[in-house]
C-alpha positions as CSV (number, residue, x, y, z in Angstrom):
1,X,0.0,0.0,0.0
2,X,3.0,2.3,0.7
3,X,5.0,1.4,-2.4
4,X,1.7,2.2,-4.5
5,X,0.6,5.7,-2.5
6,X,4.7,7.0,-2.9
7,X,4.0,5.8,-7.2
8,X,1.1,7.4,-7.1
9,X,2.2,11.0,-5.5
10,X,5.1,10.4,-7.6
11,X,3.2,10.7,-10.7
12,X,0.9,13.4,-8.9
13,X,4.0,15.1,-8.1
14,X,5.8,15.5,-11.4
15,X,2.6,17.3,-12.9
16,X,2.6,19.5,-10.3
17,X,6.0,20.3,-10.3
18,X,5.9,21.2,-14.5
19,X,2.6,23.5,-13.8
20,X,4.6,25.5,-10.9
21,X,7.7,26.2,-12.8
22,X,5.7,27.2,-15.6
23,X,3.8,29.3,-13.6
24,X,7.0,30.8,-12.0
25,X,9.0,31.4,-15.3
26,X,6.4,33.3,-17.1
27,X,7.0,37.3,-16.0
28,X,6.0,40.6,-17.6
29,X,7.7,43.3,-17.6
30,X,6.2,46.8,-17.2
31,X,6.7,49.5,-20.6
32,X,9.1,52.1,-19.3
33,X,8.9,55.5,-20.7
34,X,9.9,59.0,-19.3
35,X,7.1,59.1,-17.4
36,X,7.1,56.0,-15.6
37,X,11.2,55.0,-15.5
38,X,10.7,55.2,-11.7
39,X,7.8,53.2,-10.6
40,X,8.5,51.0,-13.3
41,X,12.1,49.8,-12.1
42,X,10.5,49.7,-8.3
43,X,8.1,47.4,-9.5
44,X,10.7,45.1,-11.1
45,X,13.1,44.9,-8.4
46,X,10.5,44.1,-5.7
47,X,9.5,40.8,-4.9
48,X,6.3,38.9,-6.2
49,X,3.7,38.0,-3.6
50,X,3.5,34.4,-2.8
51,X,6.4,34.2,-5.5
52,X,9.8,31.8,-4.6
53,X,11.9,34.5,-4.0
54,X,15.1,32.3,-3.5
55,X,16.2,29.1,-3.4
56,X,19.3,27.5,-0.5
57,X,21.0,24.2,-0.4
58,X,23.1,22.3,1.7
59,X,26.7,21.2,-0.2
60,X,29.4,19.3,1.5
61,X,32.1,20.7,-0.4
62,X,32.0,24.3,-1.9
63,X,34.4,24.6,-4.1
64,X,33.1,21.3,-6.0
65,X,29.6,22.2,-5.7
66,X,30.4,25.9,-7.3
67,X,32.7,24.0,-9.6
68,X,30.3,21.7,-10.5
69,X,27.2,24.4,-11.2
70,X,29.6,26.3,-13.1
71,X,30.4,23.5,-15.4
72,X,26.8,22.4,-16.0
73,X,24.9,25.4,-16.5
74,X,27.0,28.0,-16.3
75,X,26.3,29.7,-13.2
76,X,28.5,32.1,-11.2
77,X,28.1,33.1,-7.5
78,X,29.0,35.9,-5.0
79,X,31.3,34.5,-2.1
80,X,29.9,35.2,1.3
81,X,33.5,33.5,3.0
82,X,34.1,30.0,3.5
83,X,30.3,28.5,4.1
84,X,28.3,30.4,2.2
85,X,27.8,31.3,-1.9
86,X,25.1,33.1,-3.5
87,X,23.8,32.2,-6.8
88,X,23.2,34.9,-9.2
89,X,21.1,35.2,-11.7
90,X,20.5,37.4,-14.5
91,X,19.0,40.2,-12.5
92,X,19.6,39.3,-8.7
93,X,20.8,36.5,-6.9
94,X,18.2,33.6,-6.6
95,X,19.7,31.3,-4.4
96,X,22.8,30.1,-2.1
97,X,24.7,27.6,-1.4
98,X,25.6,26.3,2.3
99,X,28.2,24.7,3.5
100,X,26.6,21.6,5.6
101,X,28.4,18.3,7.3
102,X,25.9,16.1,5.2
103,X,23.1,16.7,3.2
104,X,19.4,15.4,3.4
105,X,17.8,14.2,0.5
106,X,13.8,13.5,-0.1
107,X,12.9,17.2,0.8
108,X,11.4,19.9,-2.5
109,X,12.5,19.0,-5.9
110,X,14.4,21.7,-7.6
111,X,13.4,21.7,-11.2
112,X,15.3,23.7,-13.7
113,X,14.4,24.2,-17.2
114,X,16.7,24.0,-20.6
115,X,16.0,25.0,-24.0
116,X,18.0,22.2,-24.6
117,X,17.4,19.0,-22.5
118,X,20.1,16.6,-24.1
119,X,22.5,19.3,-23.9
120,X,22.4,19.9,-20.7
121,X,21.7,15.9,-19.9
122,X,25.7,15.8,-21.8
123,X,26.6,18.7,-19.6
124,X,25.8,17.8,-16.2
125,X,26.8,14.2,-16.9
126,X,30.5,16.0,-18.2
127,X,30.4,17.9,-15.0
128,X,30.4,14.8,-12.8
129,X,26.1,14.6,-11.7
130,X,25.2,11.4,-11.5
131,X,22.1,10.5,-13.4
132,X,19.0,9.3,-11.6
133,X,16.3,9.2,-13.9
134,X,17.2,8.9,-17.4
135,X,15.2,11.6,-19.8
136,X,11.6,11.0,-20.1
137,X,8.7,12.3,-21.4
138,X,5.4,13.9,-19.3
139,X,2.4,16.1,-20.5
140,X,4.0,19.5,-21.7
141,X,7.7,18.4,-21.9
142,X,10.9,15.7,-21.4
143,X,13.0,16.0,-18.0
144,X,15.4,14.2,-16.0
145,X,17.0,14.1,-12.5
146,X,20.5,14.1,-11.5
147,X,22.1,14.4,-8.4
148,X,25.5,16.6,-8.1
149,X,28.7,16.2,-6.0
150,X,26.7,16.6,-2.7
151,X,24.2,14.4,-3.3
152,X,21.1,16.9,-3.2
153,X,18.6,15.7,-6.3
154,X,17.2,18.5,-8.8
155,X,15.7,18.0,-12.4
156,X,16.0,19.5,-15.3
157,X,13.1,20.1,-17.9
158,X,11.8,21.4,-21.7
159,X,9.0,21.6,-23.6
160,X,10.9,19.6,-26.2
């Protein structure tokens, strides 16, 4: 009964997961003009109600982890010292990574997206993640998981 009820969230779980990143990917952006420059870039650089606003994960090893991010999809991060890295992104940073002892596995599933899912399947697997679940296809897309140096589990998704 237990094995069936984990399938079943499992497959519950993935649909959910594709609706709330596409849901959190689409933006707008307000018209700026002369006028309204100012209230326009206020509204931009606050944050969304109810929005993720940033994402943190435990790594056991920093420098691997940010080598390992950098390698795969190109990311670059702000140094905080010895346990801590932020994780920028194209107009803020999004996320960190923490420096932890071990790291606990079976919590939220991070799901990026690619415009190219075998490209990045090549590039995480060049970078040293360790496939989980092989590409596969689901309503609205392909996606696979992989975990990376640390262990934490994230997936990766497109439309094609």
């Amino acid at each position: 009964m237990e094995t069936r009820h984990r399938k079943a969230w499992g497959r519950t779980s993935l649909v959910l997961a594709a609706v709330l990143i596409c849901s959190c990917t689409i933006t707008t952006r307000a018209t700026q003009d002369a006028s309204t420059t100012e209230t326009s870039e206020m509204e931009q650089d606050s944050p969304i109600h109810h929005s993720i606003s940033y994402f943190e994960f435990g790594v056991t090893d920093m420098a691997e982890a940010q080598r390992f991010y950098g390698a795969a999809f190109g990311w670059t991060f702000n140094d905080y010292g010895p346990d801590y890295a932020g994780i920028q992104g194209p107009d803020r940073e999004m996320g960190g990574l923490r420096l932890d002892t071990e790291v606990a596995t079976g919590g939220p599933l991070v799901i990026l997206y690619s415009n190219n899912l075998d490209r990045t399947l090549t590039k995480v697997r060049e970078a040293g993640g360790r496939i989980v679940t092989e590409p596969f296809d689901f309503p609205g897309g392909r996606r696979f998981h992989f975990q990376d140096p640390s262990g934490n589990e994230l997936a990766v998704w497109s439309e094609k």
